[in-house]
N, C-alpha and C positions, 0 to 999 in steps of 0.2 A: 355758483361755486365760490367756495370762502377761500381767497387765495391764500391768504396768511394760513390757512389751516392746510392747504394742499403742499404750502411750500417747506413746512415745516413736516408734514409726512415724509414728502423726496429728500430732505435733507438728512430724513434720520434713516432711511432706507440707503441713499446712498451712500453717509457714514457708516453704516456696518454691511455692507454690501459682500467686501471680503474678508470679514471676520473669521468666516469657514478655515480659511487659508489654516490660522491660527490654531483653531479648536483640531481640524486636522492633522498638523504635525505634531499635535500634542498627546495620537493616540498608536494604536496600530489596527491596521485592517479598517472593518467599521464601528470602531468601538466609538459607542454613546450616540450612535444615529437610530433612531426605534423604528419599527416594521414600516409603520406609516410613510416615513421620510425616505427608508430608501424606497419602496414605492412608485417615488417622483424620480426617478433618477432618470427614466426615460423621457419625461417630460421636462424636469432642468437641465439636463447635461445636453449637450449637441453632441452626434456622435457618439452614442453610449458609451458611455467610462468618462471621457473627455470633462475638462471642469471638474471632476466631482468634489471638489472643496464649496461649492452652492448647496448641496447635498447639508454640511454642518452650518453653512449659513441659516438657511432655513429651521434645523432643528434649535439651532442657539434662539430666534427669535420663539418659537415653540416651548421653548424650556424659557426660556426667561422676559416674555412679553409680558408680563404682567409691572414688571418694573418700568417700561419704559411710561415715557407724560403721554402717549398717544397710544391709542386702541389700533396694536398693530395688525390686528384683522379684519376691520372695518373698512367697509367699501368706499374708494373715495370715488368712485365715479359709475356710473350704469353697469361695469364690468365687476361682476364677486370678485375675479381675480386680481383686481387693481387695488390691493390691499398694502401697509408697509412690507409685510413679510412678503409677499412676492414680489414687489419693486427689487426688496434685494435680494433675493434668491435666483431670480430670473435675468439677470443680466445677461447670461450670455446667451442666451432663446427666448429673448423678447418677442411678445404677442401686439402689446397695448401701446398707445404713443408716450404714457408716463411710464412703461418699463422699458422703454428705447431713448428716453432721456436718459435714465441709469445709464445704462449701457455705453450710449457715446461720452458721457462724463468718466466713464470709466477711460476709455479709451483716450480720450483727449487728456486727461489727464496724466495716463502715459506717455502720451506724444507719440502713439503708434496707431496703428491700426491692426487686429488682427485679420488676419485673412483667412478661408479653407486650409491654406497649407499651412499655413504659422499656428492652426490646431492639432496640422497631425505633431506635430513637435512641443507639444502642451506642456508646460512648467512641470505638471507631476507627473515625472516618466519615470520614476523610480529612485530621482535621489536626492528628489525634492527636501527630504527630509535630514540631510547630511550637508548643505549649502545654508554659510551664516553669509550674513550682510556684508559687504565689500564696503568699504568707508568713501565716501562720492569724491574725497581730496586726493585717493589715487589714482583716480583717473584727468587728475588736472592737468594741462599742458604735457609735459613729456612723461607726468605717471611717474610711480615709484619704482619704474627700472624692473618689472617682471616680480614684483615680487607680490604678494597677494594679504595685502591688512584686512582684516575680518574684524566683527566685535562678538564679544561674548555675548550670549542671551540672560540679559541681567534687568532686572528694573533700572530705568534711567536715577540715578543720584550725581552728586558733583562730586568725584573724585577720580581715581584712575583707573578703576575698573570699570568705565564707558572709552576707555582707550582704546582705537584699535591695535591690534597686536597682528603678528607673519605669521599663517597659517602655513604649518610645515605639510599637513594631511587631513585630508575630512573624515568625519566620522558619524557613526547614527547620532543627533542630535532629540532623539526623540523625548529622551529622560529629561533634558533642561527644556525641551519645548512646554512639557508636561505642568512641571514645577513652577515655569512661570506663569501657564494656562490657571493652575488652580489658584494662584496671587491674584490674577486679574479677576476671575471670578469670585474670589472672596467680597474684593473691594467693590466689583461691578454690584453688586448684591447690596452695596449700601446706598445706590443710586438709588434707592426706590424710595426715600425718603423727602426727596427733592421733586418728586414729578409733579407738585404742583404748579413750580417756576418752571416754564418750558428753554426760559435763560439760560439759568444757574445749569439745568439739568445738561443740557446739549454741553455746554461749557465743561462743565464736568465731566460728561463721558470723553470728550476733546482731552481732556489733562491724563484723563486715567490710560487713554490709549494712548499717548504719548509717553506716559509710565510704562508702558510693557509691550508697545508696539514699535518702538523706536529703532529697535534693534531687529528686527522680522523683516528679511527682505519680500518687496511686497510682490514680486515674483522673479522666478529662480532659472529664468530663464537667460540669452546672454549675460549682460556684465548688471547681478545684483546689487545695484548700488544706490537704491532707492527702497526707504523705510517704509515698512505697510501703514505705517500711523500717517506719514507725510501723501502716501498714497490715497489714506481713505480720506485725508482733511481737504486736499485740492479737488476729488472727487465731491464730494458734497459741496463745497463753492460752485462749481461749476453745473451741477445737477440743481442748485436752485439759484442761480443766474439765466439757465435754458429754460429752467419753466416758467420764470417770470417773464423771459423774453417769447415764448409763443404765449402765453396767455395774452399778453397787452397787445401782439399782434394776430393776434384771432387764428393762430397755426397749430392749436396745443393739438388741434384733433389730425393733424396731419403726419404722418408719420417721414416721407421724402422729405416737406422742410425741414424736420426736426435729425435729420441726418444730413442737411445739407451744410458743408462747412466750406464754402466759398462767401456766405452771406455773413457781413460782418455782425453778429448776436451779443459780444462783448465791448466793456469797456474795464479798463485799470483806474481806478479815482486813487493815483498816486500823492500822496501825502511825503511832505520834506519841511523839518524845521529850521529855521534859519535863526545865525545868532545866538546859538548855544551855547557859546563860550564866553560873549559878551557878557551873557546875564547869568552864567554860573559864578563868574570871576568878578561881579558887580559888587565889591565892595570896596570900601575905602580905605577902612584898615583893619587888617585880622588879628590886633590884639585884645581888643575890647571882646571882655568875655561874652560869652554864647557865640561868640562868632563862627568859631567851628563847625556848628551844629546848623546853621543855617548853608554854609556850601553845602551840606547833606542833602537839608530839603530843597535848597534849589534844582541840584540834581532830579531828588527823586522826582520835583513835579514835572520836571521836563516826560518824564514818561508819565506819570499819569495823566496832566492832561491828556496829551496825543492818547492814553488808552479811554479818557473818558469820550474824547470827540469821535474817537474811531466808533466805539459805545452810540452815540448820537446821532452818529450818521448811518448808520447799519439800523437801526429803530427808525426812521424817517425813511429809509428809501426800502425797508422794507426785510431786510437781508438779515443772518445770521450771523455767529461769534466764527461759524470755520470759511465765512465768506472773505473774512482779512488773513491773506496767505502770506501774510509777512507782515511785522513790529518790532521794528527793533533799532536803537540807535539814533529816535525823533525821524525815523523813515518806516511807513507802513503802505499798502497794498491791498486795498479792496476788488474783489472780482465781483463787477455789474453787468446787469442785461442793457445794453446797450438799446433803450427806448426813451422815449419824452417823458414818463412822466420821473425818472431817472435824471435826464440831463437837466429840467426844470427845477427838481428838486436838489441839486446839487451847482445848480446859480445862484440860487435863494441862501446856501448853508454854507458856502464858499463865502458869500460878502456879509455873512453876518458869522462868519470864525474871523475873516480880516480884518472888520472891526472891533471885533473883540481884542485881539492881540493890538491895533493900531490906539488903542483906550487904554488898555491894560497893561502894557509893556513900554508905551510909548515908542513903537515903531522898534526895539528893540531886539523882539524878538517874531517872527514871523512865521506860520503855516502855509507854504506855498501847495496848494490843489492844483494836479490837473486833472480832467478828465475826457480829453477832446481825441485821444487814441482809439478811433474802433477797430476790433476786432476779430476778424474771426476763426472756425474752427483749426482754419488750416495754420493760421498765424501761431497755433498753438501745438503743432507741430514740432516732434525733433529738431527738423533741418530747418525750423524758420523760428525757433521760439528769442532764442540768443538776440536776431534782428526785432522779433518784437519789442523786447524789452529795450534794446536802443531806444528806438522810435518813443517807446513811453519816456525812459530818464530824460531823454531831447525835451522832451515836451512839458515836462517839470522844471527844468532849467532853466527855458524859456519864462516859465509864470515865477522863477527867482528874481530874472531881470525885472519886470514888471509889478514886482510886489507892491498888495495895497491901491494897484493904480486905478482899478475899479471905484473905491471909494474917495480918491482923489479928484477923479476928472467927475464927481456929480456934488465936489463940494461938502461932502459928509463931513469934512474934518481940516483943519485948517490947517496949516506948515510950520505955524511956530508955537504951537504948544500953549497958549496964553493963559491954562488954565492950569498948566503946570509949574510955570514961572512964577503965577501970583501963589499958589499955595509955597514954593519955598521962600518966599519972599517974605511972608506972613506967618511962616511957622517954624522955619531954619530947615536941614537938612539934616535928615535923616542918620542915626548915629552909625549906623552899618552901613549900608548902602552909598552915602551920600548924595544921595541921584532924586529921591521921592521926598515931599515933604513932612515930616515928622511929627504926626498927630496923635500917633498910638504911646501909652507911658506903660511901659513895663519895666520888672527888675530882670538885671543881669543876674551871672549865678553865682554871687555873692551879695543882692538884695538889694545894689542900689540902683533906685531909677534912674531911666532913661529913655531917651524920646527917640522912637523910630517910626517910620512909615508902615501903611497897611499891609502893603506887602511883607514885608521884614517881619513885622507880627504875626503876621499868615504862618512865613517861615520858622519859626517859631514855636508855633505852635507844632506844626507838624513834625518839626528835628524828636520834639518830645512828644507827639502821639507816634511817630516811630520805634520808639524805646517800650513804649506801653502796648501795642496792642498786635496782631494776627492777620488781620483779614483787613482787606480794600474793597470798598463796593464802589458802582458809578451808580448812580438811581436818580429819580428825576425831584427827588425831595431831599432834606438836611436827616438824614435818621439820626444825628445825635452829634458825634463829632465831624461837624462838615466842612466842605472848604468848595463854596460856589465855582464853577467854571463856565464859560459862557454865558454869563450873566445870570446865572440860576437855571438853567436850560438843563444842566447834569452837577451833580455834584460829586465832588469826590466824599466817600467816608471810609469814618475808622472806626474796627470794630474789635474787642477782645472774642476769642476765638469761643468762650461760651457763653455769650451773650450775642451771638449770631441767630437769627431768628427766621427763615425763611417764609415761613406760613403766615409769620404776621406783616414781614415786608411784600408778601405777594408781587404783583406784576411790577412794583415801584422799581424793582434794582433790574436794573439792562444788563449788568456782568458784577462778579464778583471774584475773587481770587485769595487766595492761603500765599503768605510771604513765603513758607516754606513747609514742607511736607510734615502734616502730624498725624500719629498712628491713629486712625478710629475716625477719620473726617475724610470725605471725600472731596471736598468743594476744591475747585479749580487751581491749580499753583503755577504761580508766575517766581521766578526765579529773578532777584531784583538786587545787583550789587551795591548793597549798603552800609559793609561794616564799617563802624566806628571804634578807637580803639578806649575799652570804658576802665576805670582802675576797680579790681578784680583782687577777693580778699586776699589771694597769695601773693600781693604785691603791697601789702601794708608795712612790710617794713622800711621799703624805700620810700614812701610816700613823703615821710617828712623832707629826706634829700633833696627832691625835684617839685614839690607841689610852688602851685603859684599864686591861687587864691588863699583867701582867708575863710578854710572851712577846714574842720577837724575830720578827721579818718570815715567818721560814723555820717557825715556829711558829704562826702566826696564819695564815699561807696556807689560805684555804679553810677556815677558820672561820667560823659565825656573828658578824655585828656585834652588840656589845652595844646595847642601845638608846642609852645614853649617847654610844657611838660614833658610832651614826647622828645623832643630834642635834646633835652637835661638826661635825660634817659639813656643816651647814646655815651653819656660822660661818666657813665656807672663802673666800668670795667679798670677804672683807673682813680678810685676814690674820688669820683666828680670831679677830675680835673679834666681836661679839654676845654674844648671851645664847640659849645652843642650849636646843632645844625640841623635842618633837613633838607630833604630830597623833595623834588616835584618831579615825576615821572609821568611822561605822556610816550601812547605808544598808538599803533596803527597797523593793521595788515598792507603789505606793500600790492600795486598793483591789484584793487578789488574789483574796478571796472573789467580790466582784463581776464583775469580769472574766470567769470561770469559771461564773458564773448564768446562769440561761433567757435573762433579760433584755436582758445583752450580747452573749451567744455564738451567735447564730444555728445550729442545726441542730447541736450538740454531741453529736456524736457519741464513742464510746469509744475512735476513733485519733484525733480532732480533741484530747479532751482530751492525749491522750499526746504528739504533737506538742506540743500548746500549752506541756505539763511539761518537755517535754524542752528545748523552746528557751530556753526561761526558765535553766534549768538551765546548757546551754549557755553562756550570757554571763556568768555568773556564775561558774560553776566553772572554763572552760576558756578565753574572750578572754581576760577582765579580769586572769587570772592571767599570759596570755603577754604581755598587755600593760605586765604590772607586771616579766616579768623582761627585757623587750626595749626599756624607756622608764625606768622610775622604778624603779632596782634599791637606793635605800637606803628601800623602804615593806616591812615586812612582812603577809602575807597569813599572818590569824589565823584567820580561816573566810572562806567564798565558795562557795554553793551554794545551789542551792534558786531561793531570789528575794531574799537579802540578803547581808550581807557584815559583816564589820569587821577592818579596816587599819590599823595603828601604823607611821607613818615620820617621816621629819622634815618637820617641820609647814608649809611651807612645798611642799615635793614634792607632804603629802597634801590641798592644796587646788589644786593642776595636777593633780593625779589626779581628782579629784571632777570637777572641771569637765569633765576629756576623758568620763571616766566614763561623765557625763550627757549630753555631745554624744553620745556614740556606744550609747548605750540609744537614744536618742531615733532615728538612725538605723536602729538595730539592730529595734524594733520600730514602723518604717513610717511615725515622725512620725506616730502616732495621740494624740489630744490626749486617749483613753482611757484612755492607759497610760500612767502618769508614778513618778516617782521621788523620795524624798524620803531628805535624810541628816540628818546632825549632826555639824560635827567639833568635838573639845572641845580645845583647846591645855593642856599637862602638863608639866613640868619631866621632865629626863630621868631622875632619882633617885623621882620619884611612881611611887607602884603602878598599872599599867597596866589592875587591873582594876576600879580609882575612876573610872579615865578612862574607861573601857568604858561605867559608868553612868550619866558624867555624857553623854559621847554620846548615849546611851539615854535618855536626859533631852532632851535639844537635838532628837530625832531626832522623839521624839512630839509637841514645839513646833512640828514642821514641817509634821506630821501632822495636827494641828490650825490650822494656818494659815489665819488667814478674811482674803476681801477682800469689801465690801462688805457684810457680814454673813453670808458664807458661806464655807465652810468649801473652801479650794480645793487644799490638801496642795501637790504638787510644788514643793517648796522645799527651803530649805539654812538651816539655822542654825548660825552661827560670829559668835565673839564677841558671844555672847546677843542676838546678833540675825537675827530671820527674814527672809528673802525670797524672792521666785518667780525659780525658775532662772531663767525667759526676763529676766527683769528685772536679776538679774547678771550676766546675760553680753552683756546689749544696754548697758548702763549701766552699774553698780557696777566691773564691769574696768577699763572704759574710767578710770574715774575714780580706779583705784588706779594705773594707770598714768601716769597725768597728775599726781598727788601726787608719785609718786615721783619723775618727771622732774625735775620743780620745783625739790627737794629734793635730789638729785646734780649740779642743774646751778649750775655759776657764775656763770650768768647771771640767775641768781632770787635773791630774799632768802625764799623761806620756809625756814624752820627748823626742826627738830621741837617745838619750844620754840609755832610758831603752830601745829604738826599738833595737840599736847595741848590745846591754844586752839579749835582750829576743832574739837576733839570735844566741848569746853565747850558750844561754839554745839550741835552736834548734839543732845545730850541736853537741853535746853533746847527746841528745835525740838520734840524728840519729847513732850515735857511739851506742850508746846502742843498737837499734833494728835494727842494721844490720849487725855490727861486735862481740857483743855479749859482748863491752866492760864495766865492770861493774862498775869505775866509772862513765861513763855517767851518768848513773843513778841519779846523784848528782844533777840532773836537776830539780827534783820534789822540793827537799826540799829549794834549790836558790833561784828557783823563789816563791815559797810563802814566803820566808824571803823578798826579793824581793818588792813583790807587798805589803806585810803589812808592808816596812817598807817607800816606795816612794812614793805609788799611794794611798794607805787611810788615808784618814784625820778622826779623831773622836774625838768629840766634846760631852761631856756630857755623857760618852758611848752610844754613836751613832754615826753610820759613816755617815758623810756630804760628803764626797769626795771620789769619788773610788767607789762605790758598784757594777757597773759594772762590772767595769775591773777585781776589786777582782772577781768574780762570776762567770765570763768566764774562768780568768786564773787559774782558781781554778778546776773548771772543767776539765781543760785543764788536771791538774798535777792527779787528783781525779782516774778519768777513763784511765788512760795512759795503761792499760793493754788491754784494749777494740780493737778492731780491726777498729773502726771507726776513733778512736783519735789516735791510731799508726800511721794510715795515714795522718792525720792533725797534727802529730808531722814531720813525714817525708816530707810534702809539705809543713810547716807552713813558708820555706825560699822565697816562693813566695810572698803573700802577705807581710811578713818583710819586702825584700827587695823591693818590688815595695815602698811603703812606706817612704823609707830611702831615694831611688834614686829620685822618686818627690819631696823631701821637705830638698835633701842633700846641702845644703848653703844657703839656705831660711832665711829669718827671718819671722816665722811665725807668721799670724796673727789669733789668737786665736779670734774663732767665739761663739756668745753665745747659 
């Protein structure tokens, strides 16, 4: 028996297992099941009627096997009936020991068990068809308060229409099941071009079901809050994890072991990069042109190794592209059949990734593997899955302490580098970097050489085959534009999107993927936050204003902007006067561990978690990226994936960016007051090194993290201008009142000046001695500022005030209620809105508006 050929049938039987579901809602009655198929209904459905969504299973492979890389009615074993299309038709009246792997992969993948009774209560009782997807983020911790977020049934794209939105009423959803049914089918239809890569192909039916299955809850039974695409992808992991593990333990013909879930049959080969920020922020100075363009690529490799090695080690132990049930953020998840030649083969691949990264990064950066977690069915359970995944992170954590130390205690590699010291010694330090020795001579982008390291030139290359090309492959050969990883072991390539060749790269490429979705191509899309902001011809006029190099219009077209560029940018609004700047924004979801425990996540199951990754993943890697190149196109996207980010633009953009940001997380997941968000932005001269700025964000980002009110620690905040506060509190308040400065301040009808804006931040800091250090002159603050404002800002004429009534009225207020607990905190935040204030309009000559 040819395993790889057996495992590769269960994987594509248990991926479309509940495709029915789908085709189902999308019709009425039995429309599009022919005489044949219903037929079987006594033979697939338990309990006639019961299930009959297997009923359109079966007929979709019927109608459309011809597309698929395998002859889905070919016998894989002594039984006719152990064919793909019965593996998944038959799930739920399994006969065979390979259609009872389906089956409990089905199940475990839910984290449930069905039982006799939990059939008579069957998902399609009549209003199966009128129930959309519940968003998995309202059920986190205390939930979104009874109220009921659904998503529309739309193809996955990155904008707002994958939002969930408060279903007021349900209704037949049978028209939008429809519409999306015959999208999916169009596109499914262009699969059949690819089935000679059995890769690319699975890969691709993965992408396209995640196109139109994302939003299908994958049964409608209690709380819908699991995607059928997330359903059918864990399903297939698991269904060829069990058959690899009875196969190597000689059980496949057993049908009890193959239902026994006491016995530990899995393992997690848990993947965590270490050092990420080290080697993104690895440069020396970010004014030396291309510099920019190289934090791009250092970014982007951080995911593509980790996707090429994921690649690598899925091809070596045997397993498929939906066997990794999470990737995202230098943290992936493989589901293994927990046997020897598994654990052997990932002792072997474990010390030869750690020395790869301890050669290649100089211990910089690191790939921390576990995979010493087994097991079993029942650990993958509802009420125990939360604890499993403890027990895995644990144990990943553990091989953080110990990194490397495998090839350390056998002497592979020595402690102080001596082969690194003598090449800088011999060859200087690297112009970017300054870390590697500088062997490579290339030109900047304005032509004059310069000596950088391999790396750097690597980086390099890739910032500008970014700009150029479509498509990513990992393959185990250079097809053209390559960039080795693992010593040659996978390479990463770059392909323009029609000069993509499948038939001619055959078996060579292990995965492949589309940067982003193009009409008429089906191959795989990975969603990869990478804009850059480039000058763009409706921006030629300013060009001479802010440019920094020595190139002319026709030269610079379609360029990266230098940072300093973007910065000058910011000084436009006032005839290039200012004093340009940017923003370094770092941001995080607060409490991720939590979230994802027993405690918050009710009934966590193994597609609930993968949904839950996936959508996080989502807004992060694919909105927030088309947000930034469809709203705020002079911010650069340095990373954005996972459940964090950090962004460099000009500094005034990247705090309108931060605020929609956090409006649209907050929407994005459900207005759950359990899942919040905290940043830090640090303001940088545009000549500062970008990866100071990284750390003083990094700095600002944990203040927010730590953020107490009352004596407790309550995170969902923002600090800028070293000062904390709670989002809701800046954007009910603090806005309001940089905007009312500012008014002030451009109008000719006010006398405040920036001259009393440096004055009223005198008052602030003062205020803030008072109410946090308890220091009692502070206090002095109330009586100043109304000397203050009645002696600068009102004007009265007749006794009557012409001038000021405002401002007196506000700042009056301000001093008035200082005991209130509203205004203690709009005395302690009031440095926000000041200084934004000051820094827009600091060397201006303002022109007062009426």
């Amino acid at each position: 028996m040819d395993i790889d050929k057996l495992t590769r049938a269960v994987a594509v039987s248990a991926l479309f297992h509940d495709i029915g579901k789908f085709w189902q809602r999308a019709v009425k009655g039995d429309e599009g099941l022919s005489l044949e198929t219903k037929k079987l209904e006594g033979e697939l459905c338990p309990d006639w009627g019961r299930y009959r969504h297997v009923l359109w299973t079966s007929e979709f492979f019927e109608q459309f096997g011809a597309l698929f890389p395998i002859d889905v009615s070919e016998s894989l074993t002594g039984d006719a009936l152990d064919n793909v299309k019965n593996l998944a038709s038959r799930h739920h009246a399994p006969k065979s020991p390979l259609q009872v792997i389906v089956q409990q992969a089905d199940w475990l993948s839910s984290g449930m068990d069905r039982t006799k009774a939990e059939d008579l209560k069957d998902e399609e009782s009549g209003t199966f068809r009128e129930k959309r997807l519940i968003s998995v983020f309202s059920g986190i911790g205390s939930g979104s308060k009874g109220k009921r977020w659904v998503y529309n049934l739309t193809s996955l794209k990155p904008d707002e229409s994958v939002f969930p939105f408060q279903e007021e009423k349900m209704s037949d959803l049978t028209g939008e099941y429809k519409k999306l049914w015959d999208d999916f089918i169009e596109e499914f239809k262009l699969l059949g071009v690819l089935r000679d890569n059995f890769n690319v192909w699975i890969a691709s039916a993965l992408s396209l079901l995640e196109k139109y299955a994302w939003c299908i809850p994958s049964s409608t039974m209690d709380v819908p809050d699991v995607s059928l695409y997330d359903h059918l992808r864990t399903t297939c992991a698991i269904a060829a994890a069990l058959l690899r593990y009875h196969f190597e333990t000689g059980t496949l013909d057993k049908i009890e072991d193959i239902k026994d879930r006491d016995r530990k049959k899995f393992i997690f080969i848990n993947g965590d990069v270490s050092g990420i920020q080290d080697f993104i922020y690895m440069l020396s100075v970010t004014n030396v042109k291309g510099a920019s363009r190289i934090l791009r690529a250092r970014s982007f490799y951080i995911y593509a190794f980790t996707e090429g090695i994921i690649s690598y080690i899925l091809k070596e132990i045997g397993l498929l592209p939906a066997s990794c049930i999470m990737n995202a953020g230098g943290r992936f998840i493989i589901l293994a059949p927990n046997v020897e030649s598994v654990r052997n083969k990932m002792e072997k691949l474990s010390k030869e990734i750690s020395l790869w990264f301890y050669d290649e990064f100089s211990a910089v950066l690191s790939l921390n593997i576990s995979y010493d977690v087994e097991i079993s069915g029942n650990d993958l359970m509802r009420e125990n899955f939360s604890k499993t995944l403890i027990r895995v992170q644990d144990s990943v954590e553990e091989r953080k302490k110990k990194k490397f130390i495998d090839i350390l205690k056998e002497g592979a590699r020595g402690f102080t580098f001596d082969d690194l010291f003598e090449g800088l010694r011999r060859d200087g330090h690297c112009r970017y970097c300054g870390t590697y020795p500088a062997v490579e001579e290339i030109e900047d982008e304005e032509g004059e050489a310069i000596k950088v390291c391999r790396k750097c030139k690597s980086f390099v290359d890739i910032g500008r085959w970014l700009t150029e090309v479509d498509v990513i492959s990992y393959a185990g050969v250079n097809l053209g534009l390559g960039v080795p990883i693992l010593r040659g072991k996978v390479y990463l390539n770059f392909h323009k999107l029609s000069e993509v060749n499948i038939a001619k790269y055959g078996d060579k490429i292990y995965h492949l993927e589309m940067l982003r979705y193009f009409p008429g191509f089906i191959y795989p899309v990975k969603f990869i936050a990478n804009y850059v902001p480039r000058w763009a011809n409706e921006e030629r006029s300013i060009y001479e204003e802010v440019r920094e190099l020595k190139q002319d219009w026709e030269e610079a077209m379609g360029r990266t902007k230098t940072f300093g560029e973007i910065a000058k940018m910011g000084t436009l609004d006032s005839d290039g006067e200012g004093k340009p700047m940017l923003g370094v924004l770092k941001a995080d979801v607060d409490n991720l561990g939590k979230i994802f425990s027993v405690e918050f996540s009710k009934n966590m199951s193994i597609s609930k978690y993968v949904t839950l990754s996936r959508s996080f993943d989502f807004y992060f890697s694919a909105f927030l990226d088309e947000l930034v190149r469809e709203k705020y196109r002079n911010i650069y996207v340095v990373y954005s994936g996972g459940d964090d980010l950090l962004f460099v633009g000009e500094w005034k953009e990247i705090f309108e960016f931060a605020v929609e940001m956090y409006k649209k997380f907050r929407k994005y997941t459900t207005e759950n007051e359990d899942i919040t968000l905290s940043a830090g932005i640090a303001l940088i001269g545009p000549k500062y090194p970008v990866n100071r700025g990284a750390v003083m964000a990094d700095e600002f980002l944990e203040r927010s993290k730590s953020f107490k009110e009352n004596g407790k620690i309550v995170k969902d905040s923002l600090t800028i201008f070293n000062t904390t506060v709670r989002w809701g509190f800046l954007l009910d308040e603090l806005i309001k009142w940089r905007d009312m400065l500012e008014g002030w301040l451009i109008s000719k009808d006010s006398n405040v000046k920036t001259t009393f804006l440096h004055r009223l931040l005198t008052y602030q800091r003062m205020a803030k001695r008072y109410y946090e250090d308890g220091d009692i002159e502070g206090l002095r603050f109330t009586y100043l500022l109304r000397y203050d404002v009645a002696r600068n800002l009102v004007e009265i004429k007749d006794g009557k005030i012409v001038k000021g009534r405002e401002e007196r009225d506000k700042l009056f207020e301000l001093v008035e209620n200082n005991l209130r607990d509203k205004y203690r905190k709009l005395w302690l935040g009031l440095r926000i809105p000041i200084s934004y204030v000051i820094y827009k309009y600091r060397g201006k000559k303002i022109k007062r508006e009426a």
